[in-house]
C-alpha positions in Angstrom: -27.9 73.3 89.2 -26.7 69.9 87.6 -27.5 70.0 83.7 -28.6 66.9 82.2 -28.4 66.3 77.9 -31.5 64.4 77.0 -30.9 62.7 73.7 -33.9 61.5 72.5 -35.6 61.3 68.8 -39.1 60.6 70.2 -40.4 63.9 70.7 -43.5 62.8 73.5 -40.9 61.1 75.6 -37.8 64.0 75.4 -40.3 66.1 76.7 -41.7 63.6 79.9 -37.9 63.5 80.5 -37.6 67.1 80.2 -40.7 68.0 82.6 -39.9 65.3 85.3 -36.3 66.6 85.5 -36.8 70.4 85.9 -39.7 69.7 88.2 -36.5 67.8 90.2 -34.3 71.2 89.7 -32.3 69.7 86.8 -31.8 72.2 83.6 -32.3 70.5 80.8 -31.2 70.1 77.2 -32.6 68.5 74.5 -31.0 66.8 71.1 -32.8 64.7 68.9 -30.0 63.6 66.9 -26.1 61.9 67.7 -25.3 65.4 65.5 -27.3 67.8 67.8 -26.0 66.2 70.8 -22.3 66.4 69.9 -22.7 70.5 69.1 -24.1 70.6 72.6 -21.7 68.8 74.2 -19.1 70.8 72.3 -20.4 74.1 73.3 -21.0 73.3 76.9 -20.5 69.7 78.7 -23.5 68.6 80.6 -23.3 66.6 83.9 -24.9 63.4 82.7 -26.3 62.6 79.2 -29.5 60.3 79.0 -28.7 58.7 75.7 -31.0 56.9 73.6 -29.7 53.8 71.4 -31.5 54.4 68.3 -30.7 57.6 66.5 -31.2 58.9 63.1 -27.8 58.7 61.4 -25.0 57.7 63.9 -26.6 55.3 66.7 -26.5 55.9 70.4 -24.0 53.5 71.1 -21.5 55.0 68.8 -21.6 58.2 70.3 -21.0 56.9 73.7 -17.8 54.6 72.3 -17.0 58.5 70.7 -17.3 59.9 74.0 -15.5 57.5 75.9 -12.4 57.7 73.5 -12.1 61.8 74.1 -9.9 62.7 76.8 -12.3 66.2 77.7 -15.8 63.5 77.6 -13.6 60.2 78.5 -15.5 60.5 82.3 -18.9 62.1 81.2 -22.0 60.2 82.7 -24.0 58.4 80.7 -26.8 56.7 80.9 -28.2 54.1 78.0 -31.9 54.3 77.2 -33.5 52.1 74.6 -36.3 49.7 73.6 -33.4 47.1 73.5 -33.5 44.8 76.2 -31.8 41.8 75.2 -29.0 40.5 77.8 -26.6 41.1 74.4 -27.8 44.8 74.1 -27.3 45.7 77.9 -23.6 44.6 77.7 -23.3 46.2 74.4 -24.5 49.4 76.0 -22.3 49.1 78.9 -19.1 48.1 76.9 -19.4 50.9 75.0 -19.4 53.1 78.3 -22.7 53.7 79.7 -22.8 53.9 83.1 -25.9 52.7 83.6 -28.7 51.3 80.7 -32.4 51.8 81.5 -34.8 50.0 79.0 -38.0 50.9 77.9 -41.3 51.2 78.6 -39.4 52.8 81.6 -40.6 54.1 85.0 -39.6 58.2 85.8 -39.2 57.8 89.4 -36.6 54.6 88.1 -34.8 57.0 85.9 -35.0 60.1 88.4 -33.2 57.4 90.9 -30.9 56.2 88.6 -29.5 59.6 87.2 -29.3 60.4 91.1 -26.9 57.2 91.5 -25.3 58.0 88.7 -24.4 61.6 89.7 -23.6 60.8 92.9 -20.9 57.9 91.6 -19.2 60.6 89.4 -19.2 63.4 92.2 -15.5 65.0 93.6 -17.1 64.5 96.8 -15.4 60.7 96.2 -12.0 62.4 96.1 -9.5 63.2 99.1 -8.4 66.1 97.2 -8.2 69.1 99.3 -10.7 72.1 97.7 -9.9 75.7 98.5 -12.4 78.6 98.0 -10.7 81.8 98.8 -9.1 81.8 101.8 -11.3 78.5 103.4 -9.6 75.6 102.8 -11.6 71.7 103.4 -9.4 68.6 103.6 -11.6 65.7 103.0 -8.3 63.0 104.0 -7.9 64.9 106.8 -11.4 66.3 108.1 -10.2 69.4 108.5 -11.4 73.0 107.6 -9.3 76.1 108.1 -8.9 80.0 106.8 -5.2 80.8 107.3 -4.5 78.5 109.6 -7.1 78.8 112.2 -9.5 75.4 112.4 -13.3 75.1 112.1 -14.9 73.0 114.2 -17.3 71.0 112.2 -20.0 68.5 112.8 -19.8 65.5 110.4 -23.2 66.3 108.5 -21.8 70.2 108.0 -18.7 68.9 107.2 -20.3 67.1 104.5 -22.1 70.1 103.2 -19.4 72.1 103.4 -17.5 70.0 101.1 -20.1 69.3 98.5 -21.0 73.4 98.6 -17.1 74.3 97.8 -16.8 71.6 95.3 -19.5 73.6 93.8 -19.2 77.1 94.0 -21.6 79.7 93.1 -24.5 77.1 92.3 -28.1 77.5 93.1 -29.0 74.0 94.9 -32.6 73.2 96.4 -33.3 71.3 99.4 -34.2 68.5 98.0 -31.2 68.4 96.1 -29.0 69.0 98.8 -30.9 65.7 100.7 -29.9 63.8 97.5 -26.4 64.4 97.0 -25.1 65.1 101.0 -27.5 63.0 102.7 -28.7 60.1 100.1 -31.8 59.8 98.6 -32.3 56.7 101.2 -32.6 58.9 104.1 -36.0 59.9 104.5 -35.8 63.2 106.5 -37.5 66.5 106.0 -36.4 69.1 103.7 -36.6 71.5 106.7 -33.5 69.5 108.2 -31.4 71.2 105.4 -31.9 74.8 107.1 -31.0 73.2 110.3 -27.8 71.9 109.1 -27.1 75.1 107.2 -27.9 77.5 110.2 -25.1 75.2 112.1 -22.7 75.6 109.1 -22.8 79.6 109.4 -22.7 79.6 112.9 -19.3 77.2 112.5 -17.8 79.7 110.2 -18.6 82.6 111.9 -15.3 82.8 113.8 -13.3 83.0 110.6 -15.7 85.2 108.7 -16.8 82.8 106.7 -20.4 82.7 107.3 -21.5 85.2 104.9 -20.2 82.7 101.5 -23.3 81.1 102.5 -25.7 82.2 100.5 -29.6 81.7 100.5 -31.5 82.4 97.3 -35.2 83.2 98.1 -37.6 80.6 97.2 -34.3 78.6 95.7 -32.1 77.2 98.1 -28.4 77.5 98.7 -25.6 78.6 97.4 -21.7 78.9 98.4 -20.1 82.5 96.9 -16.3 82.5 96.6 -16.1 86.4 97.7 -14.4 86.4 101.0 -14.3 89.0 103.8 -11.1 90.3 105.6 -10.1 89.2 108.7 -10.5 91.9 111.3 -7.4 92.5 113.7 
């Protein structure tokens, strides 16, 4: 489950954000001050920050410039919301290191979409690093999938969800996020398709005794469990 840092001052609409994202499946965070928000962010770093511009005491904008110049928040998302909508403030916004700026009145299906994009931009799935859980290794340069050297046949789709379940191990993810981040929110299938995919996925790993790390939470989703089984002789 992605966590998202709302950083808002304006009570009514940190709380629209805050319902509208954990309907979505997001947890959520709340700071009402550039003060609040940097504790948070020290104690545990979210996966995107909704930041408004206009904060008591330090401003939006120079906690994101703060941000940015931090080697451990240098690549933290960030998106820019404000009642500022000059040409000016947008670049401002974005200059500072925003990776997106959203201006209000604003739409919550606009900033559910965006925050999507966003996440999406920042994910590993984007890098050909190879990720090892256990004993199951996935090369995404390679499009290969093994457990001590013996190869798993995988469709593209399960290949796909394979990779972005071992990139994120031992997280809860619903089907609708699962749609979102493995097949694009611009795919309109059903959610039922995920189960599909996943039932394939098991059956895939099966010959390396892999099925089993994935999980399904009742009335949840999916999840992928790094606990592996020994190979029988």
């Amino acid at each position: 489950m992605s966590q998202v840092l709302v950083v808002e001052d304006e009570s009514a609409i940190a709380e629209l954000m805050s319902i509208n994202l954990r309907h979505a499946g997001y947890e959520v965070v709340i700071a009402a001050t550039a003060d609040e928000a940097q504790q948070q962010v020290d104690r545990v770093l979210p996966d995107l920050v909704v930041l408004d511009w206009m904060l008591p005491g330090q401003s939006g904008l120079q906690l994101a410039k703060r941000w940015r110049s931090q080697p451990r928040t240098r690549d933290l998302p960030i998106i820019m919301l404000t009642a500022r909508a000059e040409e000016a403030d947008k670049i401002s916004g974005l200059d500072a290191g925003a990776d997106d700026y959203l201006t209000k009145p604003f739409s919550t299906h606009e900033l559910m979409a965006r925050i999507r994009a966003v996440l999406r931009r920042k994910a590993p799935e984007a890098l050909d690093s190879a990720v090892e859980i256990g004993l199951l290794k996935l090369d995404p340069a390679t499009r290969r999938v093994s457990r001590e050297g013996q190869e798993v046949r995988l469709g593209p789709t399960e290949f796909r969800l394979l990779h972005f379940f071992m990139t994120h191990p031992e997280r809860v993810h619903s089907r609708s996020q699962l749609l979102d981040r493995v097949w694009g929110d611009h795919v309109f299938i059903e959610e039922r398709t995920v189960d599909v995919h996943v039932k394939r996925l098991r059956e895939a790993l099966t010959p390396v005794q892999c099925a089993h790390m994935i999980e399904t939470v009742r009335g949840a989703g999916y999840r992928l469990t790094q606990q592996v089984q020994t190979l029988s002789a």
